[in-house]
C-alpha positions as CSV (number, residue, x, y, z in Angstrom):
1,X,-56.8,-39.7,187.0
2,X,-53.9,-37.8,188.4
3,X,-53.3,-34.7,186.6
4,X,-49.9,-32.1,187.6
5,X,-50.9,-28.4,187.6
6,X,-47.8,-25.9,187.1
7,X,-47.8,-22.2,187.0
8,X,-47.1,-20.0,183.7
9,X,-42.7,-20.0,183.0
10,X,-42.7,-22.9,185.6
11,X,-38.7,-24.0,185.9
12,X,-38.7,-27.2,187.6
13,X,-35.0,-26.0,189.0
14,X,-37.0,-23.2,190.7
15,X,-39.9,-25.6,192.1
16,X,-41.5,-24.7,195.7
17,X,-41.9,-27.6,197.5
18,X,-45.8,-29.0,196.2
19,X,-46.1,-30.1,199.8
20,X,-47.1,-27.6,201.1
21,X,-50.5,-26.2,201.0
22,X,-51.2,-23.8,198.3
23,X,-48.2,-24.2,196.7
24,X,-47.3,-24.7,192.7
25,X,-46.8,-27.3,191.4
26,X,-50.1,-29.2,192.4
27,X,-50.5,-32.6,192.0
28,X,-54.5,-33.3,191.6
29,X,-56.1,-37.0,192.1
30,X,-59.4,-36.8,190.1
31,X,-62.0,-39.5,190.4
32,X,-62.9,-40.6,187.0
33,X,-60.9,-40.3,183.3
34,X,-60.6,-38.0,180.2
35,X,-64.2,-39.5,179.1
36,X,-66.2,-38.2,182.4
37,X,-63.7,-35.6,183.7
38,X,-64.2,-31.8,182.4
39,X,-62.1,-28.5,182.8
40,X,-64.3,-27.3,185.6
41,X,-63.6,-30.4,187.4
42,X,-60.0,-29.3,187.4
43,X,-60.6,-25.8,188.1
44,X,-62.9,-27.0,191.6
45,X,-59.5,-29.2,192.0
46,X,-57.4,-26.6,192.0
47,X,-59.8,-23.8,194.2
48,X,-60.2,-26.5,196.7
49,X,-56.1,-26.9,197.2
50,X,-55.7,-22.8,196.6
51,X,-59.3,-21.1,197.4
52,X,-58.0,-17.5,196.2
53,X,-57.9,-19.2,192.7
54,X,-61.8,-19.8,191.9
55,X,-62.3,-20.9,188.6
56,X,-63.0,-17.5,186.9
57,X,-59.7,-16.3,188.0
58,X,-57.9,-19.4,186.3
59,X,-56.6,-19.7,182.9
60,X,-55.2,-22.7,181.6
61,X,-53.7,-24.6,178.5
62,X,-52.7,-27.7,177.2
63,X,-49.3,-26.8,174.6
64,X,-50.8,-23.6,174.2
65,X,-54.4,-24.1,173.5
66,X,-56.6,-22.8,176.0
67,X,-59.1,-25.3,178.1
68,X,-62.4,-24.2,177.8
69,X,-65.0,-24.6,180.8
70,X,-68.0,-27.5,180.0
71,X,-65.3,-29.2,177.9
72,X,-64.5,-32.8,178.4
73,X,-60.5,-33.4,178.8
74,X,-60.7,-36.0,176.4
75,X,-61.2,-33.2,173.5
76,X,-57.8,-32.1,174.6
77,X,-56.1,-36.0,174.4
78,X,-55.5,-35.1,178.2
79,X,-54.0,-38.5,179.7
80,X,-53.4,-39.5,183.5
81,X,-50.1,-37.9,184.4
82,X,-50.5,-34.8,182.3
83,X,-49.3,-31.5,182.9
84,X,-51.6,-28.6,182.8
85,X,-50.5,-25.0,182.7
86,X,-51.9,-22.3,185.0
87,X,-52.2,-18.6,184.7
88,X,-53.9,-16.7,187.1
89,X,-56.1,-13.8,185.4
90,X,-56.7,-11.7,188.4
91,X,-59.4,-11.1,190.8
92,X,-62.5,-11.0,188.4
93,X,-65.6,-9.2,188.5
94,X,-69.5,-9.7,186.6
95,X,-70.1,-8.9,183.1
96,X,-73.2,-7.5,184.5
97,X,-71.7,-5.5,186.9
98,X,-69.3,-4.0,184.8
99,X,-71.5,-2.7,181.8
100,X,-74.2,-1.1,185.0
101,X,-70.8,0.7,185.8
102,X,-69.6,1.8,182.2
103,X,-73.5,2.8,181.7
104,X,-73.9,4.7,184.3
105,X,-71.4,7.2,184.2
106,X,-73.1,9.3,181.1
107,X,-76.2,9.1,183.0
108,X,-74.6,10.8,185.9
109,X,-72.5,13.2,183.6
110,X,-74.5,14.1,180.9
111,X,-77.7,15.7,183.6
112,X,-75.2,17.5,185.4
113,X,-73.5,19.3,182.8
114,X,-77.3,19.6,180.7
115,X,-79.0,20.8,183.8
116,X,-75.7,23.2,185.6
117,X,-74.8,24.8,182.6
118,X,-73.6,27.8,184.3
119,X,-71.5,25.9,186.8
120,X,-69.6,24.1,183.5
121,X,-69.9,27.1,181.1
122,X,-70.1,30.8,183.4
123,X,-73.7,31.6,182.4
124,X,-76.7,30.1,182.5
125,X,-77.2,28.3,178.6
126,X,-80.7,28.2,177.0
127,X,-80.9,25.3,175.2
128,X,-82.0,24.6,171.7
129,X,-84.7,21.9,170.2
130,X,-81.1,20.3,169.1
131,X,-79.7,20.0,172.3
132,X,-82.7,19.0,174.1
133,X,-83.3,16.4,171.8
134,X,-79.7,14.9,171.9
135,X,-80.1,15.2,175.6
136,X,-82.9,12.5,175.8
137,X,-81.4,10.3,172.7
138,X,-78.1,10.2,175.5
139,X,-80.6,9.3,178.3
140,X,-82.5,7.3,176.4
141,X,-80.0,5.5,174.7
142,X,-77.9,4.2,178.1
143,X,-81.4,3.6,180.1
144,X,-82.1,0.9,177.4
145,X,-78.0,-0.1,178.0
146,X,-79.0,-0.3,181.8
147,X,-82.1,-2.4,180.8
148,X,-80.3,-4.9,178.6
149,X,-77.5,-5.5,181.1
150,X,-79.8,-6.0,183.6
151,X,-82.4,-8.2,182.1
152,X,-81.8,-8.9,178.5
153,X,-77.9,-10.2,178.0
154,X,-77.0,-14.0,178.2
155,X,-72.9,-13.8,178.8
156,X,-71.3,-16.5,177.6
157,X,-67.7,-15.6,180.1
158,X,-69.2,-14.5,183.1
159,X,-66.1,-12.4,184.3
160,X,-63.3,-10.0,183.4
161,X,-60.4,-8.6,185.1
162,X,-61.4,-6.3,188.0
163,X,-58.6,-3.7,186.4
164,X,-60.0,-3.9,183.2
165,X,-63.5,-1.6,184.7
166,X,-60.9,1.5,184.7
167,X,-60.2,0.9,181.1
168,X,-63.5,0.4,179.6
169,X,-65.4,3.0,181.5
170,X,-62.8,5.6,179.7
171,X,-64.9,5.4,176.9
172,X,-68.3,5.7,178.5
173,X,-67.5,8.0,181.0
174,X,-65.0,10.2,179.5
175,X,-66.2,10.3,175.5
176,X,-69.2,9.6,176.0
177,X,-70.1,11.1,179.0
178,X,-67.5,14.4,179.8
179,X,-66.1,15.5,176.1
180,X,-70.1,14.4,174.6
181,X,-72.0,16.6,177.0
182,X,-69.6,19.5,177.1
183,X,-69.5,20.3,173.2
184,X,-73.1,18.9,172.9
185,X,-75.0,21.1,175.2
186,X,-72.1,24.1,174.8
187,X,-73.5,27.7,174.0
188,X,-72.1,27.7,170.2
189,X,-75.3,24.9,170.1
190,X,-78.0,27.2,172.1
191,X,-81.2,28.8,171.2
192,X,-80.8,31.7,169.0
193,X,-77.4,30.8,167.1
194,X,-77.1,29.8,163.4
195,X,-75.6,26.4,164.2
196,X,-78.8,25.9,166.0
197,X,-81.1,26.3,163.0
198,X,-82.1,23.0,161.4
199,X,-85.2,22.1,158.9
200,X,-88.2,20.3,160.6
201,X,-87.6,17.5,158.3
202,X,-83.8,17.2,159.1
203,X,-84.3,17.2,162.8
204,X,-87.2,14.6,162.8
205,X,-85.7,12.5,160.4
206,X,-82.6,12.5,162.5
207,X,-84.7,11.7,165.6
208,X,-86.5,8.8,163.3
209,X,-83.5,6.9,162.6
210,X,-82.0,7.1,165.5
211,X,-85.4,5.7,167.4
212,X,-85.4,2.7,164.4
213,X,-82.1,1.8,165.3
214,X,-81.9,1.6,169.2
215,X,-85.3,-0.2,169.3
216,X,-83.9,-2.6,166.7
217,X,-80.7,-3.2,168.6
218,X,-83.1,-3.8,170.9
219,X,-84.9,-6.5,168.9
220,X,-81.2,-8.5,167.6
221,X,-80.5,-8.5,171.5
222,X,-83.0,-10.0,171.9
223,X,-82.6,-12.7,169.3
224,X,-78.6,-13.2,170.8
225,X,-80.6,-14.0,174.5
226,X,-82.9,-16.7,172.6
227,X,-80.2,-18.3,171.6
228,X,-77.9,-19.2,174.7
229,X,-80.7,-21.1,177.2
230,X,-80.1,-19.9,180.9
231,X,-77.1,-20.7,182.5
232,X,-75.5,-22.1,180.0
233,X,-72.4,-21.4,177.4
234,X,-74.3,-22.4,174.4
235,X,-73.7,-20.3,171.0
236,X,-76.1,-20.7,168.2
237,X,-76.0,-19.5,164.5
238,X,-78.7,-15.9,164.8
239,X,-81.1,-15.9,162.3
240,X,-83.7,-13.9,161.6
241,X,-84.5,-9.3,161.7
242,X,-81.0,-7.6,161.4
243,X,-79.2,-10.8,160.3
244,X,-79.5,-11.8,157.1
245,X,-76.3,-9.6,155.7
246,X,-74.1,-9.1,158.7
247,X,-73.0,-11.6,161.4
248,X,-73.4,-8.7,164.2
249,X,-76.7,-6.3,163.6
250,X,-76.9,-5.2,167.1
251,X,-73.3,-3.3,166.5
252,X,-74.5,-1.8,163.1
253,X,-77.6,-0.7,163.8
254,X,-75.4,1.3,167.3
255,X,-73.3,2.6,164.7
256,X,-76.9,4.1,162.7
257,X,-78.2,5.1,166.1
258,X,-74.6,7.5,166.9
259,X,-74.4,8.5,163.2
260,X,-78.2,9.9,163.3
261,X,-77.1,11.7,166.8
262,X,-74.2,13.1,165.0
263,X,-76.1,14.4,162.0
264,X,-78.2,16.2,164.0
265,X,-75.9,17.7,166.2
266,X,-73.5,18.7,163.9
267,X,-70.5,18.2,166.5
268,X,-67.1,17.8,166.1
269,X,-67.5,15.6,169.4
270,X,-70.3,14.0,168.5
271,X,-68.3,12.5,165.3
272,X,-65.2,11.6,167.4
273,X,-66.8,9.6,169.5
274,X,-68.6,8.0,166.6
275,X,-65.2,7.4,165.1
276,X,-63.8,6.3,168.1
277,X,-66.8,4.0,168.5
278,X,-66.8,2.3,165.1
279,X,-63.4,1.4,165.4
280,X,-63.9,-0.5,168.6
281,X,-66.9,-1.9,167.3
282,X,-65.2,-3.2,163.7
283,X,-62.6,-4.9,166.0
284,X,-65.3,-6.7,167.8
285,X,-67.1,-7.4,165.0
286,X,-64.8,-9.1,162.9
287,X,-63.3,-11.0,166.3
288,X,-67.4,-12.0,166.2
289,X,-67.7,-13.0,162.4
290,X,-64.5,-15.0,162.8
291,X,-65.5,-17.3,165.8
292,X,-68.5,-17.9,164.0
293,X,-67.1,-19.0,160.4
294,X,-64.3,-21.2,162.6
295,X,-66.9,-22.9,164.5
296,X,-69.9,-23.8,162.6
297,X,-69.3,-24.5,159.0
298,X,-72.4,-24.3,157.5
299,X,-72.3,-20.2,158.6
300,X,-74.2,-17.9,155.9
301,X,-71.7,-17.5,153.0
302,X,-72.8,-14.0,152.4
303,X,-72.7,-12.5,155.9
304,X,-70.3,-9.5,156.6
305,X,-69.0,-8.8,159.7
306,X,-70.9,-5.3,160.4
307,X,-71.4,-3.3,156.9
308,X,-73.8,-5.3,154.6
309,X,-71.8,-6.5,151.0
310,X,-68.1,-4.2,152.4
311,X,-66.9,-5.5,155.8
């Protein structure tokens, strides 16, 4: 099957010459036919005649619909002598390796600014039951992060845009890490003042809820993983804890987790970057419920996309 490969606003009046090596457009001779032949066939084509361009870098499309790898090219009516468009996304790095990054940086800034108060603040801060105990929800919230990137998640795209790490570890990093820690452990929050006076009920109820929900993102994390065998690109309707109402638990119950942190803080920062959070997440969420209802059609009627019965 010969297939012609041409680059994204490719102008055939403007065509380097394909003969040379490396060169747009490419002209691929595949062994087999739109039956046996699948996009990652074509993407090893293409890295073997340009080896910059590995097949998590590549992007293409048929008429503007995107070529998914593991699919045959027969689901796209691909025929010998087609043209295939190609965009390249980039070098790429690992899923993995990108939420270890985003994770890590409140666990680096949250101890320093905890730990050197007087470094951040002028003096020396004694801490309150509040701020001790938001300092070990923090820790212990992006240690299970760590945990869960490391040992729990299935991805279904292995990559991303190297660039992209600068972007996402804003949020991490800089709200949740820098502007968190600096209000949160700040000396308006210390021992001795009256923001710093809570009931024992309040505080331990706050601590309660916000255990209940990280260990049952925990759990729905665990259901995603059980879903999608090793190695594979498999996606699976969820069933089961956390599932029953909403298509995406594991967002929800990280939106109770951050709400129970900022009820017991109290802090303005502490409910921005819950704000800021949530609005990330509904985005997400909804991308989630959508891809869902489009590709299995006998998806649960009455899920939402995060807030059981609302949204």
């Amino acid at each position: 099957m010969q297939l012609t490969v041409v680059p994204r606003g490719y102008r055939p009046d403007a065509a380097e010459d394909s003969g040379k090596p490396g060169r747009f457009p490419l002209t691929l001779q595949l062994s087999g036919g739109a039956d046996t032949l699948t996009v990652d066939d074509v993407q090893q084509a293409i890295h073997k005649h340009v080896p910059k361009y590995y097949p998590d870098r590549q992007r293409l499309t048929v008429e503007k619909t995107a070529l998914q790898q593991g699919n045959l090219l027969s689901k796209y009516d691909l025929k010998d002598g087609d043209t295939i468009t190609f965009k390249d996304l980039g070098p790429q790095v690992g899923w993995r390796t990108v939420f270890i990054i985003e994770y890590m940086g409140p666990l680096i800034v949250h101890p320093l600014i905890f730990h050197m108060s007087s470094l951040f603040y002028g003096r020396a801060v004694e801490h309150s039951d509040i701020q001790i105990a938001a300092y070990y929800m923090v820790l212990g919230h992006y240690l299970k992060r760590e945990f869960e990137s490391m040992f729990v998640h299935r991805f279904s795209h292995g990559t991303m845009p190297i660039r992209n790490i600068f972007k996402n570890s804003f949020h991490y990093h800089v709200l949740g890490g820098l502007q968190l820690a600096y209000w949160v452990y700040a000396p308006g929050l210390a021992a001795g003042t009256e923001r710093s006076v809570v009931s024992p009920t309040w505080y331990w109820s706050c601590i309660a809820v916000f255990v209940f929900a990280e260990l049952s993102n925990l759990s729905t994390h665990y259901t995603l993983r059980n879903l999608r065998p090793p190695g594979t690109r498999i996606r699976r309707i969820p069933y089961g804890y956390g599932f029953s109402l909403v298509s995406c638990p594991n967002y929800t119950f990280e939106l109770v987790a951050w709400a129970a942190f900022s009820l017991l803080t109290g802090s303005w920062a502490a409910w921005f970057f819950f704000v800021v959070s949530f609005g990330q997440i509904y985005q997400w969420a909804v991308k989630k419920h959508k891809a869902y209802k489009r590709e299995f059609p006998d998806y649960p009627r009455n899920r939402t996309a995060l807030i059981p019965f609302l949204a």
